[in-house]
DSSP file (Angstrom, degrees, kcal/mol; ACC not computed):
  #  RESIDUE AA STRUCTURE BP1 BP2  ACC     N-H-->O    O-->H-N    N-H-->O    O-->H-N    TCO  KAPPA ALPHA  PHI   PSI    X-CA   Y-CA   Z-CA
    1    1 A X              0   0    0      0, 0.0     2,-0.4     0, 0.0    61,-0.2   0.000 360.0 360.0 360.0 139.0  104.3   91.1  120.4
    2    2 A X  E     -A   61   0A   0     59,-0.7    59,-4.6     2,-0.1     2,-0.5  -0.988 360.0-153.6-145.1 141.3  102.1   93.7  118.7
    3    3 A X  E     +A   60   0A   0     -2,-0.4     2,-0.4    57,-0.2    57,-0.2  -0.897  33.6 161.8-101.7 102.0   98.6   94.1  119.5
    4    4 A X  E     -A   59   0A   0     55,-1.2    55,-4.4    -2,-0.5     2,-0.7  -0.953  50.3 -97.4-138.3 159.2   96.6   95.7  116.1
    5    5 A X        -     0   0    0     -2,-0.4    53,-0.3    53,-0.2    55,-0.0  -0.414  58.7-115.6 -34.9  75.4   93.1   96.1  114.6
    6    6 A X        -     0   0    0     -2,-0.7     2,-0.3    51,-0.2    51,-0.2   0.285  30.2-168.6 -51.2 172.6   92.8   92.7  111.9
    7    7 A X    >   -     0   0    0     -3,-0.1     3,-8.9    52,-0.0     4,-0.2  -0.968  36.4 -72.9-159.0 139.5   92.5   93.0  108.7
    8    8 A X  G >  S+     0   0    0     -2,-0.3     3,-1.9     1,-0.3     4,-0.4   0.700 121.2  51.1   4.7 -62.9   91.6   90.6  105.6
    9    9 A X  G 3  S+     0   0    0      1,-0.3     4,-0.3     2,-0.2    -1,-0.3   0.681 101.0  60.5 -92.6   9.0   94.6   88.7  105.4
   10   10 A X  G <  S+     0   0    0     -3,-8.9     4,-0.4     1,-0.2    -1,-0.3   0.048  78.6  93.5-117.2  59.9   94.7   87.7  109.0
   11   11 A X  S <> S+     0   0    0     -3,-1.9     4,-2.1     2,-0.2     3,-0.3   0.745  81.8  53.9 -74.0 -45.8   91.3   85.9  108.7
   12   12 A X  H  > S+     0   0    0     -4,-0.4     4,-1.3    -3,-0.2    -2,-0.1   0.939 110.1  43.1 -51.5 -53.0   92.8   82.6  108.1
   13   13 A X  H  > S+     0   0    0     -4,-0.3     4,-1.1     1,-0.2    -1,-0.2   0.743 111.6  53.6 -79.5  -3.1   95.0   82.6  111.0
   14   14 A X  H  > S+     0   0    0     -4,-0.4     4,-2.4    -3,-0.3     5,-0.4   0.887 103.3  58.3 -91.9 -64.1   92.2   84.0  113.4
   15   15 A X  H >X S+     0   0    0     -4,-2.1     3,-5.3     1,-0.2     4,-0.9   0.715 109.6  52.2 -22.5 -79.5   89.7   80.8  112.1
   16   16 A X  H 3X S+     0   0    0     -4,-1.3     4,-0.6     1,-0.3    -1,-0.2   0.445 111.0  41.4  16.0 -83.6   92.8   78.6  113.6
   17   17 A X  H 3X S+     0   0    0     -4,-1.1     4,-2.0     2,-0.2    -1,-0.3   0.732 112.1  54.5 -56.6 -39.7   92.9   80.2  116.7
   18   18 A X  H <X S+     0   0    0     -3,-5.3     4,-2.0    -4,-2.4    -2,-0.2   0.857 112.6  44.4 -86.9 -31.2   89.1   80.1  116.9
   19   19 A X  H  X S+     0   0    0     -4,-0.9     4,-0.7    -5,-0.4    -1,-0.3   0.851 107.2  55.7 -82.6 -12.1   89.1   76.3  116.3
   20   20 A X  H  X S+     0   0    0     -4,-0.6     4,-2.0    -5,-0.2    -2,-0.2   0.962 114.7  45.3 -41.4 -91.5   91.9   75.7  118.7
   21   21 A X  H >X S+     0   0    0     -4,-2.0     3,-1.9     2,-0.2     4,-1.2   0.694 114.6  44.6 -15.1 -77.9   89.3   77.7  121.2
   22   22 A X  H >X S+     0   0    0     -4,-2.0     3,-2.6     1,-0.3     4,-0.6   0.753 110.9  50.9 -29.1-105.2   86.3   75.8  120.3
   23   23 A X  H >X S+     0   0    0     -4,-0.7     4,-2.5     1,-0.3     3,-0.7   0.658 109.5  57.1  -4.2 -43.3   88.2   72.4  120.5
   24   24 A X  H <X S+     0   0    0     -4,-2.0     4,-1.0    -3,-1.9    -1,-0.3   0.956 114.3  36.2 -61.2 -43.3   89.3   73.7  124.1
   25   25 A X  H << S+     0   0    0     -3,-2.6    -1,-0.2    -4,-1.2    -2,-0.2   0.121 113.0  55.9 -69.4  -3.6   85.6   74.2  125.2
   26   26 A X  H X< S+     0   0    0     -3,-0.7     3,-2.7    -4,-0.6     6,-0.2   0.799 108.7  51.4-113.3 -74.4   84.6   71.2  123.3
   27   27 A X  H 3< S+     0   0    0     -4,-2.5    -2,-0.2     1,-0.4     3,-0.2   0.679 116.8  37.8 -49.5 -42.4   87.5   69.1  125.6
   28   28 A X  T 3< S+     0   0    0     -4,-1.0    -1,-0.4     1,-0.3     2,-0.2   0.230 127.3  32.9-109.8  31.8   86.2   70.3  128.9
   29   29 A X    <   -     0   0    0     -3,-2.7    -1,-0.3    -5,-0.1    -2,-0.1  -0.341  59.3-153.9 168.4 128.8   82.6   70.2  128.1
   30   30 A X  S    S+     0   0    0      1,-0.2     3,-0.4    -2,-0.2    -3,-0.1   0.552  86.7  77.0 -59.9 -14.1   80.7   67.7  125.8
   31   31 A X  S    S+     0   0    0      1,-0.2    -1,-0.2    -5,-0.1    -5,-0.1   0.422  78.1  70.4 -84.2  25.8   77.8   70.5  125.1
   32   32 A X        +     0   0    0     -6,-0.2    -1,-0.2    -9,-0.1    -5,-0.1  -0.105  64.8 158.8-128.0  66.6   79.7   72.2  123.0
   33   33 A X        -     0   0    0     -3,-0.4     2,-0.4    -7,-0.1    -2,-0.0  -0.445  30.5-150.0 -74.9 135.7   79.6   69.6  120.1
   34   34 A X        -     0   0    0      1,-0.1     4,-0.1    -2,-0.0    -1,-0.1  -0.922  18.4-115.3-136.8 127.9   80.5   71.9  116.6
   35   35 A X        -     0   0    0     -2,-0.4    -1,-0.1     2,-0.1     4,-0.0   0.135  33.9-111.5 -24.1 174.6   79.2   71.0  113.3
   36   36 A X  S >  S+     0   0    0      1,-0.1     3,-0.8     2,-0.1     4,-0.2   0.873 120.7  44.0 -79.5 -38.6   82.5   69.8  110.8
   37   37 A X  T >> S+     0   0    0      1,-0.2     3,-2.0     2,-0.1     4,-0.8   0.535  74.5 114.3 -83.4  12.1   81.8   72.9  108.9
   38   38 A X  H 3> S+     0   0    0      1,-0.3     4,-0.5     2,-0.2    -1,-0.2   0.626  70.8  59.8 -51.4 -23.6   81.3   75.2  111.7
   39   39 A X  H <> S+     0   0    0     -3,-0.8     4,-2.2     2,-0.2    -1,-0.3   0.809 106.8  55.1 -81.6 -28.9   84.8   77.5  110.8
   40   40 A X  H <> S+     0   0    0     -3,-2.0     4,-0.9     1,-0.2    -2,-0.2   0.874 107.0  36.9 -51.4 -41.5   83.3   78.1  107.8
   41   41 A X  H  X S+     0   0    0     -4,-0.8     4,-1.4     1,-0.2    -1,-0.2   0.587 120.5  51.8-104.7  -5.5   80.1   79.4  108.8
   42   42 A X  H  X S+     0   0    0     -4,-0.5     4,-1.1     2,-0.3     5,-0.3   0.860 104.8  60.7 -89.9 -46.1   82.2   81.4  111.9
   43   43 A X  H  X S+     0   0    0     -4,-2.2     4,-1.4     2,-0.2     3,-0.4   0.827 108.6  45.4 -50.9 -33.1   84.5   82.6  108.9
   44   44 A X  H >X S+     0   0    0     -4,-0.9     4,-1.5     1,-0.2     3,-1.1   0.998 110.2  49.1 -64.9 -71.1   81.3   84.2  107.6
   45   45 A X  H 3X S+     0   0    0     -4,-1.4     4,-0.7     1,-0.2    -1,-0.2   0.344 106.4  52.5 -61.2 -11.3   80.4   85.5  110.3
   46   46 A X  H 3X S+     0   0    0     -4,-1.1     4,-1.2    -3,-0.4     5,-0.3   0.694 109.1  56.2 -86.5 -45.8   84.0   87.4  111.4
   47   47 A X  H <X S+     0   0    0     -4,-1.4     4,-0.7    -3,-1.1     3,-0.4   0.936 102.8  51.9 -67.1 -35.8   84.0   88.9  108.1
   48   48 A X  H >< S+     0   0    0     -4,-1.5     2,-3.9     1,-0.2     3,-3.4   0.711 112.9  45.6 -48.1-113.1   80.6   90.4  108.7
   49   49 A X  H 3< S+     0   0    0     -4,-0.7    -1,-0.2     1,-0.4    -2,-0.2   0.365 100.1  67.7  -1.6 -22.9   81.7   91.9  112.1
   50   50 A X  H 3< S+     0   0    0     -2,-3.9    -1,-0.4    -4,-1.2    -2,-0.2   0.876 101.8  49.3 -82.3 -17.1   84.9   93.2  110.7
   51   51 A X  S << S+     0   0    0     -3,-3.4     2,-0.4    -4,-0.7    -2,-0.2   0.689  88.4  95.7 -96.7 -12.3   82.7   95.6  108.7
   52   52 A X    >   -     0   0    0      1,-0.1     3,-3.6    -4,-0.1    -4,-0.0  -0.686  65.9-148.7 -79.6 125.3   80.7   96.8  111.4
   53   53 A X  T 3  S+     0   0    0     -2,-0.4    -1,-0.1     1,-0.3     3,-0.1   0.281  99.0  64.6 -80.3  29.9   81.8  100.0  113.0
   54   54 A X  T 3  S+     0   0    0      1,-0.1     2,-0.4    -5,-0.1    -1,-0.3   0.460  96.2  59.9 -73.1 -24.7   80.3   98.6  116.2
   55   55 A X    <   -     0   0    0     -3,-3.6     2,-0.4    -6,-0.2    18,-0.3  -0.964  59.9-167.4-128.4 130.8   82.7   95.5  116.5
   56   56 A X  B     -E   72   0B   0     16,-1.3    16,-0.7    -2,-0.4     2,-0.3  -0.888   4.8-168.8-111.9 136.4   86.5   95.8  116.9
   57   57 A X        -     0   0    0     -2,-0.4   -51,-0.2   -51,-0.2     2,-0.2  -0.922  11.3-165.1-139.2 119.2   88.6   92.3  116.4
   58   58 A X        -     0   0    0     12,-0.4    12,-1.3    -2,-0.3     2,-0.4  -0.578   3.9-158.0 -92.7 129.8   92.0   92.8  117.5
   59   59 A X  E     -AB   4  69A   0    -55,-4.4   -55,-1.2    10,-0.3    10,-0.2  -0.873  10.4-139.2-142.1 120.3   95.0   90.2  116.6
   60   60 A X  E     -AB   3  68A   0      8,-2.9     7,-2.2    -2,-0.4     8,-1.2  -0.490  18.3-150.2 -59.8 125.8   98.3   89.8  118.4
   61   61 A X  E     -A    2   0A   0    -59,-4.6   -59,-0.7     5,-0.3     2,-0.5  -0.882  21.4-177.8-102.4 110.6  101.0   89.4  116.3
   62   62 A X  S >  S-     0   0    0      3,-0.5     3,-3.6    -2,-0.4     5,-0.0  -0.909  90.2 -20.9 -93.5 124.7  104.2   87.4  117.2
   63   63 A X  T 3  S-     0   0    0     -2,-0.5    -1,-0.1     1,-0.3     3,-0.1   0.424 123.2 -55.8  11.9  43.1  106.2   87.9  114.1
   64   64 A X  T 3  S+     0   0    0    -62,-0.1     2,-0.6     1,-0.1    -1,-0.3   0.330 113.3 123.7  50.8  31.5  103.7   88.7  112.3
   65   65 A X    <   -     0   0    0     -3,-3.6    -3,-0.5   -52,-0.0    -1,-0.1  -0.939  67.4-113.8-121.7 118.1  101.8   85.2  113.1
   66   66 A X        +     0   0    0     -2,-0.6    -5,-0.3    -5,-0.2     3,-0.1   0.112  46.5 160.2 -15.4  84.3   98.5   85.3  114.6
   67   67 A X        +     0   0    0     -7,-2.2    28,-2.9     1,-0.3     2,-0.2   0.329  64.2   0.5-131.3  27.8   98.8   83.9  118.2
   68   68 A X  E     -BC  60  94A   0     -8,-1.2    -8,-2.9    26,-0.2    -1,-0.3  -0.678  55.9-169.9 158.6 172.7   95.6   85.5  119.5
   69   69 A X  E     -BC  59  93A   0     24,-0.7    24,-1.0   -10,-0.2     2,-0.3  -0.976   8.5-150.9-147.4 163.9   92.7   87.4  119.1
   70   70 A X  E     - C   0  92A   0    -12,-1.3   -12,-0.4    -2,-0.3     2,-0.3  -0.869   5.4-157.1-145.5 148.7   89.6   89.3  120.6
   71   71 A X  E     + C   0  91A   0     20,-3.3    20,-0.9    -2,-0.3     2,-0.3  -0.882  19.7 175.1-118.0 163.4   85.9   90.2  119.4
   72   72 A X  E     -E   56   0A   0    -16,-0.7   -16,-1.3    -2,-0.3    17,-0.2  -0.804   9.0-172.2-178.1 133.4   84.4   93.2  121.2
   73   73 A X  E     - C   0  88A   0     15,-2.1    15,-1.6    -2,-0.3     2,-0.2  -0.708  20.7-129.0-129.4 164.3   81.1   94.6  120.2
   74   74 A X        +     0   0    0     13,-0.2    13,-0.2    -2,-0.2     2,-0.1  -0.744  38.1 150.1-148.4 114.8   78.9   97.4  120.9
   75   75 A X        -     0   0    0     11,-0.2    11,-2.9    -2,-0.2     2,-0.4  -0.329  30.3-132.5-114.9 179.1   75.1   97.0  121.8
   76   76 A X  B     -F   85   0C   0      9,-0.2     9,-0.2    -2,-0.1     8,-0.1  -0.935  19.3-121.2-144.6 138.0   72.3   98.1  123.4
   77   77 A X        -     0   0    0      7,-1.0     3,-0.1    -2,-0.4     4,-0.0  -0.336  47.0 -72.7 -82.5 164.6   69.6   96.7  125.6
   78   78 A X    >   -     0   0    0      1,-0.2     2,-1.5     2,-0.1     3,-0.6   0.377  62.2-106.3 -13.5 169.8   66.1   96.6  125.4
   79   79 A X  T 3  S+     0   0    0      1,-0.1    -1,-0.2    -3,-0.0     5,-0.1  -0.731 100.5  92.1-106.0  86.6   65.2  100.1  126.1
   80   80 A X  T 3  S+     0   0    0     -2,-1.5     2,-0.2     3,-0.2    -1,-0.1   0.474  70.1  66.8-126.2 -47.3   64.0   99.5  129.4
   81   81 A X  S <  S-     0   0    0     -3,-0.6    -1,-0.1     2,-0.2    -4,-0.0  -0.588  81.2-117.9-102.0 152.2   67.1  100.1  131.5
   82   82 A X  S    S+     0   0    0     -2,-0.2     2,-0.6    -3,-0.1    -1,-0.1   0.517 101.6  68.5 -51.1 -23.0   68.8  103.3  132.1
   83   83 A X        -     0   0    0      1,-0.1    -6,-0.2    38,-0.0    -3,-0.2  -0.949  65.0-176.6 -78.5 109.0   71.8  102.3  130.7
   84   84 A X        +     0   0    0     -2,-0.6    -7,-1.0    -8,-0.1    -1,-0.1   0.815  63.0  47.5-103.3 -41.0   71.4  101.8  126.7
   85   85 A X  B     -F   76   0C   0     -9,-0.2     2,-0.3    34,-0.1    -9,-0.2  -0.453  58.9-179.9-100.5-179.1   74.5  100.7  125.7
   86   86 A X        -     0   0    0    -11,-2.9     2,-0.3    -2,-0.1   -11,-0.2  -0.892  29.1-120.4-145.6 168.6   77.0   98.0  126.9
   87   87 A X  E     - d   0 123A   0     35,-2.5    37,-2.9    -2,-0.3     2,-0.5  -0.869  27.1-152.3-108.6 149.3   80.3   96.8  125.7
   88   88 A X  E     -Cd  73 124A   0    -15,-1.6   -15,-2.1    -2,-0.3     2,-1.0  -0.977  12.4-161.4-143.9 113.2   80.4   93.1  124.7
   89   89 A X  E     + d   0 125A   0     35,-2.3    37,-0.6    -2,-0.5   -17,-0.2  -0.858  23.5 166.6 -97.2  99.6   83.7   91.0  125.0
   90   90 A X  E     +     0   0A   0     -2,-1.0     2,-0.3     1,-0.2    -1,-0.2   0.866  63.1  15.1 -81.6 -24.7   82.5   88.1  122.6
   91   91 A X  E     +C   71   0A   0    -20,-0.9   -20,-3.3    -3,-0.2    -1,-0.2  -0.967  49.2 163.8-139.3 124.6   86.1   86.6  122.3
   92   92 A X  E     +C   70   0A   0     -2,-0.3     2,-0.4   -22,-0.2   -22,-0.2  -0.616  24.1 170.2-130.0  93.0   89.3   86.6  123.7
   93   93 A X  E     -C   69   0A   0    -24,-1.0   -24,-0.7    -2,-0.1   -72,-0.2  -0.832  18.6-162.5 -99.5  66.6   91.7   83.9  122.8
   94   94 A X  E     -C   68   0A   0     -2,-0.4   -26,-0.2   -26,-0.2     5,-0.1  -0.008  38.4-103.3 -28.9 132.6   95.2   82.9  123.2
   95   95 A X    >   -     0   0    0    -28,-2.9     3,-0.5     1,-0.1     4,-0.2  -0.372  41.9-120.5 -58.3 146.2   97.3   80.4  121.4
   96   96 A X  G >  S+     0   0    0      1,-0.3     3,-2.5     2,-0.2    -1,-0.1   0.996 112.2  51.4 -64.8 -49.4   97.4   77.5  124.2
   97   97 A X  G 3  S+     0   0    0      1,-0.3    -1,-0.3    -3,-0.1    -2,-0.1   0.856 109.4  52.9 -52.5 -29.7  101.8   77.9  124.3
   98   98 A X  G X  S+     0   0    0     -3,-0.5     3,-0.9   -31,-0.1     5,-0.4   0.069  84.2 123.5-103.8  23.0  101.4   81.7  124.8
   99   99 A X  T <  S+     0   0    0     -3,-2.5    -4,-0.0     1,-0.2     0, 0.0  -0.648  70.7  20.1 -67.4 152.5   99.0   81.5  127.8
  100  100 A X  T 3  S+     0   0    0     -2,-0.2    -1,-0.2     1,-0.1    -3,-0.0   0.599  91.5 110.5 163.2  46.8   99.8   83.2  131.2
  101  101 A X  S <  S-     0   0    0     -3,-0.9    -2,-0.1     0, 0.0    -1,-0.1   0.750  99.8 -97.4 -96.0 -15.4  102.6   85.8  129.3
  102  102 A X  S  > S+     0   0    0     -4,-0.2     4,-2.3     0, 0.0    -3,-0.1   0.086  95.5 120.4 119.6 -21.0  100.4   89.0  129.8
  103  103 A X  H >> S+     0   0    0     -5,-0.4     4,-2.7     1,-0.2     3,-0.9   0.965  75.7  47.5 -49.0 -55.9   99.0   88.7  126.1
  104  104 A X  H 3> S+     0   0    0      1,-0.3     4,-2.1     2,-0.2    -1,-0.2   0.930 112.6  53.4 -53.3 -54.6   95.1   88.4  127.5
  105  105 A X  H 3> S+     0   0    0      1,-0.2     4,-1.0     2,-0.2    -1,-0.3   0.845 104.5  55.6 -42.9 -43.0   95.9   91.2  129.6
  106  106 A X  H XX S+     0   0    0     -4,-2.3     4,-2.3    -3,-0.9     3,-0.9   0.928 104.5  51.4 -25.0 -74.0   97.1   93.1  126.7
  107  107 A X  H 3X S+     0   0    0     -4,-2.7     4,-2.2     1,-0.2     3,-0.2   0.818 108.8  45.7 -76.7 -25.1   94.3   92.9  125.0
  108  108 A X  H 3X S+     0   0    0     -4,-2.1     4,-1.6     2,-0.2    -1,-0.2   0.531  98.4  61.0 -28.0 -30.2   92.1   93.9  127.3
  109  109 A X  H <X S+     0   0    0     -4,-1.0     4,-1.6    -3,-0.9    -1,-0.2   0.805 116.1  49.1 -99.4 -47.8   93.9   97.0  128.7
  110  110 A X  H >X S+     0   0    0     -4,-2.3     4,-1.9    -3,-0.2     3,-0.7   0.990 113.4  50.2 -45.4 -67.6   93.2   97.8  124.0
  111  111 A X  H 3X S+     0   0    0     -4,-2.2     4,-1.3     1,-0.3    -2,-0.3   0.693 106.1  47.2 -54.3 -25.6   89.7   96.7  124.6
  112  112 A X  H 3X S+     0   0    0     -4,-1.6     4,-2.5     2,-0.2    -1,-0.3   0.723 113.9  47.2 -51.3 -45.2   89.0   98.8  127.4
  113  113 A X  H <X S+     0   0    0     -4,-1.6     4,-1.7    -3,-0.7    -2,-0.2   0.763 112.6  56.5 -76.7 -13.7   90.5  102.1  125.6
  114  114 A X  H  X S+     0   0    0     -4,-1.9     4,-0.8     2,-0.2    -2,-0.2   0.807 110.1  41.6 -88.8 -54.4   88.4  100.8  122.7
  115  115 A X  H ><>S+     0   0    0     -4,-1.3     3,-1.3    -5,-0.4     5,-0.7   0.992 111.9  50.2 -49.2 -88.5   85.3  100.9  124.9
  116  116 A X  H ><5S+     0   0    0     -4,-2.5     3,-8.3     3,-0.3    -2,-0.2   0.908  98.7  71.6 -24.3 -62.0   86.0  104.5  126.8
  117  117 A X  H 3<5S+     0   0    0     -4,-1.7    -1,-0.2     1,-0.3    -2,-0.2   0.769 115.2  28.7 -45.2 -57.5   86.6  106.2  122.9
  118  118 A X  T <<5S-     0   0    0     -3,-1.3    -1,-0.3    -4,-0.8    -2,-0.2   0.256 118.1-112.9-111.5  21.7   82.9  105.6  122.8
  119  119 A X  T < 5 +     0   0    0     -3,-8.3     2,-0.8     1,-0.2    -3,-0.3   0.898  48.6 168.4  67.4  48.3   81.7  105.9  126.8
  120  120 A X      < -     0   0    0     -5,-0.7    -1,-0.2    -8,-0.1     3,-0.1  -0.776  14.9-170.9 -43.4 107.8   80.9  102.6  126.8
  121  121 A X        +     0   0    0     -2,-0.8     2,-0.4     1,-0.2    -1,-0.1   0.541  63.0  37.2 -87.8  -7.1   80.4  102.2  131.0
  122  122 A X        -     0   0    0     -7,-0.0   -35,-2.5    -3,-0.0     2,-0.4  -0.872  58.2-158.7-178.9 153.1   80.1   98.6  131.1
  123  123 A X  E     -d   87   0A   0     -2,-0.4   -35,-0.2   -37,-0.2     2,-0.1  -0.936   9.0-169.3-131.1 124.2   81.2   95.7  129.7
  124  124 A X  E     +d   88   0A   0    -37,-2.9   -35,-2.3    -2,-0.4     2,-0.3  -0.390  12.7 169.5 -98.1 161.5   79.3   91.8  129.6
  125  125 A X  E     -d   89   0A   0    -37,-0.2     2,-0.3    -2,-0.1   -35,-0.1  -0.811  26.7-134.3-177.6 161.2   80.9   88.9  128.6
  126  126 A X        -     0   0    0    -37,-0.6     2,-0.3    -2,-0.3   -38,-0.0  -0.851  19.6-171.9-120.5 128.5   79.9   85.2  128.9
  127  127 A X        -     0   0    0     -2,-0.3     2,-0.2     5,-0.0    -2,-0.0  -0.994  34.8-101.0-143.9 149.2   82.6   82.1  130.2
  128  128 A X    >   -     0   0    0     -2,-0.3     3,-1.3     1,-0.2     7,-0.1  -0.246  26.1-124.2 -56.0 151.1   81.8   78.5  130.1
  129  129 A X  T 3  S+     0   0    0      1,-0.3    -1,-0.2    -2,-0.2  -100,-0.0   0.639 112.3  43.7 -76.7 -30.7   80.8   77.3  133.1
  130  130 A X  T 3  S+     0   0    0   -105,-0.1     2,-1.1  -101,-0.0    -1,-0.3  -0.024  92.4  98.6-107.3  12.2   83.6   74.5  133.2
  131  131 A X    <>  +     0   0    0     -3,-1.3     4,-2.0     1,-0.1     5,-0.1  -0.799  37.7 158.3-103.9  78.8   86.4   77.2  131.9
  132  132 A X  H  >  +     0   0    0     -2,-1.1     4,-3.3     2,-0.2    -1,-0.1   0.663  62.8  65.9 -67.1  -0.4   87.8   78.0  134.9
  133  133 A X  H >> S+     0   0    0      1,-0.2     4,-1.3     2,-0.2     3,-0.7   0.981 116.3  36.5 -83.7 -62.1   91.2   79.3  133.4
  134  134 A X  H 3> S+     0   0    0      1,-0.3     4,-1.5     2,-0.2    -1,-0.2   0.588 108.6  58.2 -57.8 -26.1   88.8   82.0  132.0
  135  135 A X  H 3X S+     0   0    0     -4,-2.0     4,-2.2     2,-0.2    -1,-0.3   0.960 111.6  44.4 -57.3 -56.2   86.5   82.3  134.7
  136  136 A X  H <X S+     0   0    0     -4,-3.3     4,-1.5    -3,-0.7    -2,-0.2   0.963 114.5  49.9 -65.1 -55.8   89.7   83.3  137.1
  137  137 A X  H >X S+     0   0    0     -4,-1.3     4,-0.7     1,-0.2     3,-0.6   0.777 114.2  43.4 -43.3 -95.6   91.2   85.7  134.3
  138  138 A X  H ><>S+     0   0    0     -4,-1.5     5,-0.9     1,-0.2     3,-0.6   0.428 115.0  49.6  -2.3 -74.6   87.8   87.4  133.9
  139  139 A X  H ><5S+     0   0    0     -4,-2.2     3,-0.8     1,-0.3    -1,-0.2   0.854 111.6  53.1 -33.1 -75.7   87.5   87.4  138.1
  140  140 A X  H <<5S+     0   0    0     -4,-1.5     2,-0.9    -3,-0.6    -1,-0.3   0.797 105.5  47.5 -30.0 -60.1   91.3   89.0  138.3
  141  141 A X  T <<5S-     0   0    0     -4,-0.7     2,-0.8    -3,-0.6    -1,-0.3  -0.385 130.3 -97.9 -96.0  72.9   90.9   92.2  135.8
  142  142 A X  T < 5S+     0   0    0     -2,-0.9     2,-0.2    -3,-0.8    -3,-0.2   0.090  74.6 143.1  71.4  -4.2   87.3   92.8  138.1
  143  143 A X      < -     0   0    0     -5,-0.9     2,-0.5    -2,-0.8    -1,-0.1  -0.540  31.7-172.2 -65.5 135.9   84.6   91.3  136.0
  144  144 A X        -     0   0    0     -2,-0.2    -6,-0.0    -6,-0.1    -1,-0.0  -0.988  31.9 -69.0-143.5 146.8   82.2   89.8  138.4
  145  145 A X        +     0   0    0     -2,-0.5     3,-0.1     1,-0.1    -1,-0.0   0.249  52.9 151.1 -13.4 108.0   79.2   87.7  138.4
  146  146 A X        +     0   0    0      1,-0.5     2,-0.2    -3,-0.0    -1,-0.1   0.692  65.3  19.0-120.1 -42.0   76.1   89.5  137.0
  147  147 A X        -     0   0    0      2,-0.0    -1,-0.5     0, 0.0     2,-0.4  -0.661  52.6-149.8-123.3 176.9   73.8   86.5  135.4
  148  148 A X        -     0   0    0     -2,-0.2     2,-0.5    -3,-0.1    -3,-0.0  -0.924  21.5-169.3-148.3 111.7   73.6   82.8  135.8
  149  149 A X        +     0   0    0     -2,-0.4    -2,-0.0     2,-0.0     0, 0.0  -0.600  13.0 174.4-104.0  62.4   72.4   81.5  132.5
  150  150 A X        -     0   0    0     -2,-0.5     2,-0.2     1,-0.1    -2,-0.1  -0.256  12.2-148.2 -93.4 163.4   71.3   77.7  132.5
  151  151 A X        -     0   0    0      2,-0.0     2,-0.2     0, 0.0    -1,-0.1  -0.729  11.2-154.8-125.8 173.7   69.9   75.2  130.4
  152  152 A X        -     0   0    0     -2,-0.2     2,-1.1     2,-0.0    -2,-0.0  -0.742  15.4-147.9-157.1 117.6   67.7   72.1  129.9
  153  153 A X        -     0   0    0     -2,-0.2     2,-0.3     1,-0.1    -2,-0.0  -0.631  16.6-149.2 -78.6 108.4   67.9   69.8  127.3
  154  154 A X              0   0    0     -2,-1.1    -1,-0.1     1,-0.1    -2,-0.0  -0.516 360.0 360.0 -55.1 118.1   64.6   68.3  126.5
  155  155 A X              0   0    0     -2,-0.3    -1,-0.1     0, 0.0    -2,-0.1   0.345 360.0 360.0-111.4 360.0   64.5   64.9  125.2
């Protein structure tokens, strides 16, 4: 396995992965209904991000096929707080056969050095509320509960 920075040509196999995700989050919970063309408009939107030196996306390579991949941003809040920036894990995603091997660890242990190079001191990320496999990863490398985000669909 090799964990590197993506690049152009592995944009196809990252969509993949990212509708595998989706589809997973879609399967244990019906609010995450996704247009059909919704890899398209995500394909747009990855390529944007690849060009910002703010956002690193990382893709594990299994003989040189794609079998996961991470977004990781860097923002800044409101100017309010004493802290102005944050690190932001938007994605991290395994192929479902290559789950529990160490990969998600991997990439983290990248994203983390990825973070430090630029003093990032903390790092947010968002899990579905019904993804427990992710909730316990998260829990495990020390991420803990900061917000409680809820909704209400108005009919």
């Amino acid at each position: 396995m090799e964990i590197i920075t993506a690049t152009e040509k592995h944009i196809p196999e990252i969509v993949e992965l990212w509708k595998e995700f989706m589809d997973f989050h879609k399967d244990i919970d019906p609010r995450f209904p996704m247009r059909k063309d919704a890899h398209l408009e995500w394909e747009k939107h990855l390529r944007e991000l690849m060009k910002s030196e703010d956002t690193q996306v990382l893709v594990v390579l299994d003989k040189n096929q794609a079998v996961g991949y991470s977004v990781s941003q860097i923002n800044k809040y409101a100017p309010l707080w004493e802290c102005e920036t944050y690190g932001m894990i938007d994605t991290l995603a395994v192929k479902s056969n290559y789950r529990r091997k160490g990969i998600g660890e991997q990439m983290l242990v990248k994203i983390m050095e990825w973070f430090k190079m630029y003093n990032v001191d903390r790092v947010e990320l968002s899990v579905a509320a019904r993804n427990q496999v992710g909730y316990h990863f998260w829990r495990k490398h020390g991420f803990r509960d900061y917000i409680h985000r809820l909704y209400l669909d108005i009919e």
